[in-house]
C-alpha positions as CSV (number, residue, x, y, z in Angstrom):
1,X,-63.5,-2.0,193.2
2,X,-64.5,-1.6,189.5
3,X,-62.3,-3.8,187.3
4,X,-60.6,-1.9,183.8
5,X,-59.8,-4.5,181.3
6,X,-58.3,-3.5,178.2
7,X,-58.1,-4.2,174.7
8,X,-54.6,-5.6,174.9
9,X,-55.4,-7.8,178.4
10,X,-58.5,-9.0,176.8
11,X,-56.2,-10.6,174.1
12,X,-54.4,-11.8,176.2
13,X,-56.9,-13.3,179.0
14,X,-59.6,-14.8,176.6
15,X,-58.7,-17.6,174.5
16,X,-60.9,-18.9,171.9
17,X,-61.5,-22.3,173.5
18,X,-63.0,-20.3,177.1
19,X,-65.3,-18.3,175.0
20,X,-66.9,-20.9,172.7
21,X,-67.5,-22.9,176.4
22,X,-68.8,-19.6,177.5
23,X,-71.0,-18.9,174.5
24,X,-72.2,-22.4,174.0
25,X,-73.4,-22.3,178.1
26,X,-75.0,-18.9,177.7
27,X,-76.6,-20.5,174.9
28,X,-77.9,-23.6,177.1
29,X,-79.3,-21.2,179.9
30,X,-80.9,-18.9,177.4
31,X,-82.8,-22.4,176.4
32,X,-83.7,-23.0,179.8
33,X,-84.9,-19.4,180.6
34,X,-81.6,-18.6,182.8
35,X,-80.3,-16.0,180.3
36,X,-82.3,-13.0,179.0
37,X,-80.7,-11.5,175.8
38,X,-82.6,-8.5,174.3
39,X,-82.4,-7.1,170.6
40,X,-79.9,-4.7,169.8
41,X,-80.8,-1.0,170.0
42,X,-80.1,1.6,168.0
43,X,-80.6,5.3,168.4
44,X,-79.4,7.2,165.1
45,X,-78.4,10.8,164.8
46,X,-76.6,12.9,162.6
47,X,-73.6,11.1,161.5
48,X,-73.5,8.7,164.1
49,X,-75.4,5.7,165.4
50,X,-75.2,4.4,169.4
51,X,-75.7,0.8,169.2
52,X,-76.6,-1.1,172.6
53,X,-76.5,-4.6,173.2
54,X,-77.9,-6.0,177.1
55,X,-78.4,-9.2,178.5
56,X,-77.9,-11.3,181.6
57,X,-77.0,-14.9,182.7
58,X,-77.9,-16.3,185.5
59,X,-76.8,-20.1,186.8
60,X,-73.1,-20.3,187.8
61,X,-72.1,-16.4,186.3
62,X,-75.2,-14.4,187.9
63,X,-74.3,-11.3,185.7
64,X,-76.0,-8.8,183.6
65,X,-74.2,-6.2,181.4
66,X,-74.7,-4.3,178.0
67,X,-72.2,-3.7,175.3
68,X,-72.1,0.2,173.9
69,X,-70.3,1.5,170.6
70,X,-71.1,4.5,168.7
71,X,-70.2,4.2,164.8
72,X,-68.9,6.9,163.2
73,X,-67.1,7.9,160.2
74,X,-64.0,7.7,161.9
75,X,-64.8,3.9,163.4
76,X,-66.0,2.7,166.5
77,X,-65.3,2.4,170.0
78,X,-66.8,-0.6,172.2
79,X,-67.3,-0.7,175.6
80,X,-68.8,-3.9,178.2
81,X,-70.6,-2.7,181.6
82,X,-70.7,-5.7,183.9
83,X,-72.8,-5.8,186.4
84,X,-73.3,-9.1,189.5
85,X,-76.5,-9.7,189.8
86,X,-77.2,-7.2,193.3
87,X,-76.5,-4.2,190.9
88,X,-73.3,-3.8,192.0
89,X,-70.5,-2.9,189.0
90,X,-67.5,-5.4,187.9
91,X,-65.8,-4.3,185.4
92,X,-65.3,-1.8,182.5
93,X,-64.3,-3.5,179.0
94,X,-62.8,-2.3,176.2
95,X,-64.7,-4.8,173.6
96,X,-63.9,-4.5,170.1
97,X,-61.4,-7.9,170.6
98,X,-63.9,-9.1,172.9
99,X,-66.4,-8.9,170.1
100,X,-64.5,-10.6,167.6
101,X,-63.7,-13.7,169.6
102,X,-67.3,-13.5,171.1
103,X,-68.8,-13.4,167.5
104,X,-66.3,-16.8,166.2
105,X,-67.2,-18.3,169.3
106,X,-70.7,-18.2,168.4
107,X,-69.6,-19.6,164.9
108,X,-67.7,-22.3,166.7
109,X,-70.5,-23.5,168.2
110,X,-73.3,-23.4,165.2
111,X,-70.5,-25.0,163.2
112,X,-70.2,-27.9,165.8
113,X,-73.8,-28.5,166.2
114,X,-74.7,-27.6,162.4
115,X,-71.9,-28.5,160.2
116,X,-72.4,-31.8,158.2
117,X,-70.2,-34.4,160.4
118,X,-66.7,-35.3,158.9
119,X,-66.7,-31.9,156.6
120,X,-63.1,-31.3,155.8
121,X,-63.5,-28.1,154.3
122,X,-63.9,-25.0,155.5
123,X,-65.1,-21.8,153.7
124,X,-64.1,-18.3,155.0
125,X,-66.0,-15.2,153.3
126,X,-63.9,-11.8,153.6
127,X,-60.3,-11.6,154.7
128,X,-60.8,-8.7,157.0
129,X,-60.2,-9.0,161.3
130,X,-63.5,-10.7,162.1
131,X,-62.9,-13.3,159.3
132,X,-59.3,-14.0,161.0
133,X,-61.5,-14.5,164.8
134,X,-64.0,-16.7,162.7
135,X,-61.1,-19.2,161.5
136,X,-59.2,-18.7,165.1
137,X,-62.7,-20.0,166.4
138,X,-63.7,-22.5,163.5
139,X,-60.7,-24.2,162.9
140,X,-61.0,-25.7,167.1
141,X,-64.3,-27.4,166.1
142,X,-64.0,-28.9,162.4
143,X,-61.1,-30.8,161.1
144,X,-60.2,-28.8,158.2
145,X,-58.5,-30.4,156.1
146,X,-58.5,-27.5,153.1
147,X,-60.0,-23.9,154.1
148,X,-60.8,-21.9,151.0
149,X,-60.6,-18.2,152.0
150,X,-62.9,-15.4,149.4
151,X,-62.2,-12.1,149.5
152,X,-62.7,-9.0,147.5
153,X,-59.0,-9.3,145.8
154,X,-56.6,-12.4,145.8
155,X,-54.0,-10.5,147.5
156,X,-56.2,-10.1,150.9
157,X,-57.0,-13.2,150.9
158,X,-53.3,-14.1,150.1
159,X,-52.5,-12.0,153.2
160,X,-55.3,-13.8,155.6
161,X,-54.0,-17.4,154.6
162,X,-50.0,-16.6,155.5
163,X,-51.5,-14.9,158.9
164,X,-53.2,-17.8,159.9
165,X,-50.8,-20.6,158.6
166,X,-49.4,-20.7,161.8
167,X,-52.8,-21.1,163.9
168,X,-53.9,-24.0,161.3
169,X,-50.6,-25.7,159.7
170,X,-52.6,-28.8,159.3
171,X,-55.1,-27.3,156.9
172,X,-53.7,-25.7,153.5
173,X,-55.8,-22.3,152.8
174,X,-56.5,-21.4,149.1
175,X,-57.4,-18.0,148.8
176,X,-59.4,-16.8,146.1
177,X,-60.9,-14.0,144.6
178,X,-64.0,-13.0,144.1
């Protein structure tokens, strides 16, 4: 039986620490020529574009699946198509969280591997919902001590740093403008 996981249960089932394991072993096996993880595609028409992400993992997950969303002037819609690895569907997934957290997963783990060793501040471009998913996904591998947040116009950024007060208490966040 096909599994249906929506936007709201992905929140809810996915924390950030799970995915930046997830994303940091996909990375690993894609190293060691487990993973496959093909360039995005894009087929364009008139006031829309379908976008198509695919990949697979093998190891301990043995999936494959592809991500879908078609951009329009009205937004986007995401979906995830898992497949096991005999072909047989898993589950159906609305993805637009699941990209966020997926995307400051991947973040997370550059930052831990890239980021200069006892850094204390952190720098957050754009106030927007995948800059809130980068800090949710940042702030679990650097110690920020200050996190300086640039937006467009003070006020957004004002907004981001009282949101995520409560996720980092630890760190002050100055926003600025740009």
């Amino acid at each position: 039986m096909v599994l249906w996981i929506n936007e709201q249960e992905v929140d809810e089932l996915l924390d950030f620490d799970t995915a930046i394991k997830a994303v940091e072993d996909a990375f690993k096996l894609l190293a060691e020529g487990k993973a496959v993880n093909t360039p995005r595609r894009r087929t364009m028409t008139q006031g829309a574009v379908l976008h198509v992400l695919q990949g697979a993992v093998l190891g301990e997950y043995n999936v494959a699946g592809l991500k879908a969303y078609l951009s329009t002037r009205r937004g986007a819609r995401f979906v995830v198509l898992l497949f096991d690895i005999a072909g047989d569907l898993l589950a159906i997934v609305e993805a637009d969280r699941l990209g966020q957290i997926r995307t400051g997963a991947a973040s997370a783990v550059a930052t831990k591997y890239m980021a200069r060793r006892g850094s204390e501040i952190l720098g957050i471009v754009g106030s927007g919902r995948q800059a809130r998913a980068q800090f949710e996904a940042l702030v679990r591998v650097i110690d920020a001590r200050l996190v300086k947040v640039y937006s467009k116009t003070k006020s957004h950024a004002e907004e981001f740093a009282e949101y995520n007060a409560t996720s980092c208490p630890r760190a002050p966040q100055t926003p600025l403008g740009n």
